[in-house]
Phi, psi and omega in degrees: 000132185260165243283331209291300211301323187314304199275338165308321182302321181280317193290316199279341162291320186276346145328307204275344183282314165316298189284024153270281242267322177305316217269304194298317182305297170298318180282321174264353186249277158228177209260070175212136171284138190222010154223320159271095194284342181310318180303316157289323163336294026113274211279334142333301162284328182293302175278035144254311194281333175298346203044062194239059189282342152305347178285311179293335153296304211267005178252000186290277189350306177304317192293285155335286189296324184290340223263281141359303162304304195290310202304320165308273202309326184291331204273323182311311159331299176293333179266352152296337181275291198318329205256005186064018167246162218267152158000147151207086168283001175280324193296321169312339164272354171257340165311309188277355173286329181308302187301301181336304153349277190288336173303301180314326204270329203276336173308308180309296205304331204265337169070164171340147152198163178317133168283330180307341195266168171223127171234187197297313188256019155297330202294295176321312186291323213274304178309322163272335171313311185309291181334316199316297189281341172292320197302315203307314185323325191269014185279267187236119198271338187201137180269139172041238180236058174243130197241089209239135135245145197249026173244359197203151196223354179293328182291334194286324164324278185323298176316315186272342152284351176248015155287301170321322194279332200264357208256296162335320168235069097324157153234347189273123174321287180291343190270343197298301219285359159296274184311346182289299207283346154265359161303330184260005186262336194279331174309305203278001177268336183261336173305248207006300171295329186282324193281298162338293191291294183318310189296331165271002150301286186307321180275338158149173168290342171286122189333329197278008173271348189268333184301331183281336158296311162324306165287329194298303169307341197265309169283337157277328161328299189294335166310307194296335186280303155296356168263012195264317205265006188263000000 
């Protein structure tokens, strides 16, 4: 498989990993996003005008803890840089199979709840999720020379509607077919979060359905890992 198509294929898995875990979160547990922060953003203010203040803790929390992940990941990267050795994002994907992990365990134990409600072990799940997914963000920042993330998705919006505009009035055959590719890389990155997120809609309030992200992560680690040791 060649090198450009391997990392798209991993950016749209661990995508696609997200918007399950973003989406299960939200739909079965309590209604805080723990990878789309444009959202939580949103939904912050809106329940700071509201006087909802548990509400207002728990997209605080989200915000705060992915903030926190990216910040953790960024920093394991730079001092791997600083010291001339190479990159190793699968440990960062077995950090985040771990938070995953105990988010499955906190699930059992804390059981069904209103999703409208925020209750005590609502926090803890909100918290390792966020983490989870900040840590994820520092995986893979880019396919080729395309610049992708994969827990949040509002720049990929924008970016594929304004690749479509400049790809349209081109006239040169290679600059059109620049911008077609990067349309086609954010495109397949945003199925990928939409497919994630449905699927976890569609499958049910059980913790044990969170076991398919966990692998899907558990498997991009090990890609990642052997292309670390080559």
């Amino acid at each position: 498989m060649p090198h450009l198509a391997a990392t798209l294929a991993l950016a749209v898995a661990l995508t696609a990993a997200a918007g399950f875990v973003d989406a299960h979160v939200f739909v079965h547990v309590t209604g805080v996003f723990v990878a789309n922060m444009s959202g939580n953003v949103v939904l912050f203010g809106i329940f700071v005008g509201e006087r909802r203040w548990p509400q207002v803790a728990a997209h605080l929390l989200s915000i705060a803890m992915f903030t926190v992940g990216v910040a953790v990941g960024t920093i394991v990267h730079d001092r791997r840089r600083d010291t001339g050795r190479r990159l190793r994002p699968d440990l960062l994907l077995l950090a985040e199979a771990a938070l995953l992990a105990l988010l499955i365990v906190l699930r059992v134990v804390d059981g069904p709840t209103p999703r409208l409600t925020v209750d005590a072990l609502d926090y803890p799940v909100i918290a390792l999720g966020a983490l989870a997914m900040g840590l994820q963000t520092v995986v893979v920042g880019r396919v080729g020379r395309v610049a992708v993330a994969t827990t949040y998705e509002s720049g990929a919006v924008a970016r594929v509607g304004e690749e479509s505009a400049l790809a349209v009035r081109r006239t040169e055959p290679a600059q059109r077919h620049g911008h077609l590719e990067v349309v086609r890389v954010l495109g397949a990155v945003l199925v990928g979060y939409a497919g994630g997120a449905a699927l976890a809609a569609a499958a049910g309030a059980s913790p044990a359905w969170l076991l398919v992200p966990l692998g899907m992560v558990l498997a991009a680690a090990a890609w990642v890992q052997r292309v670390v040791a080559q």
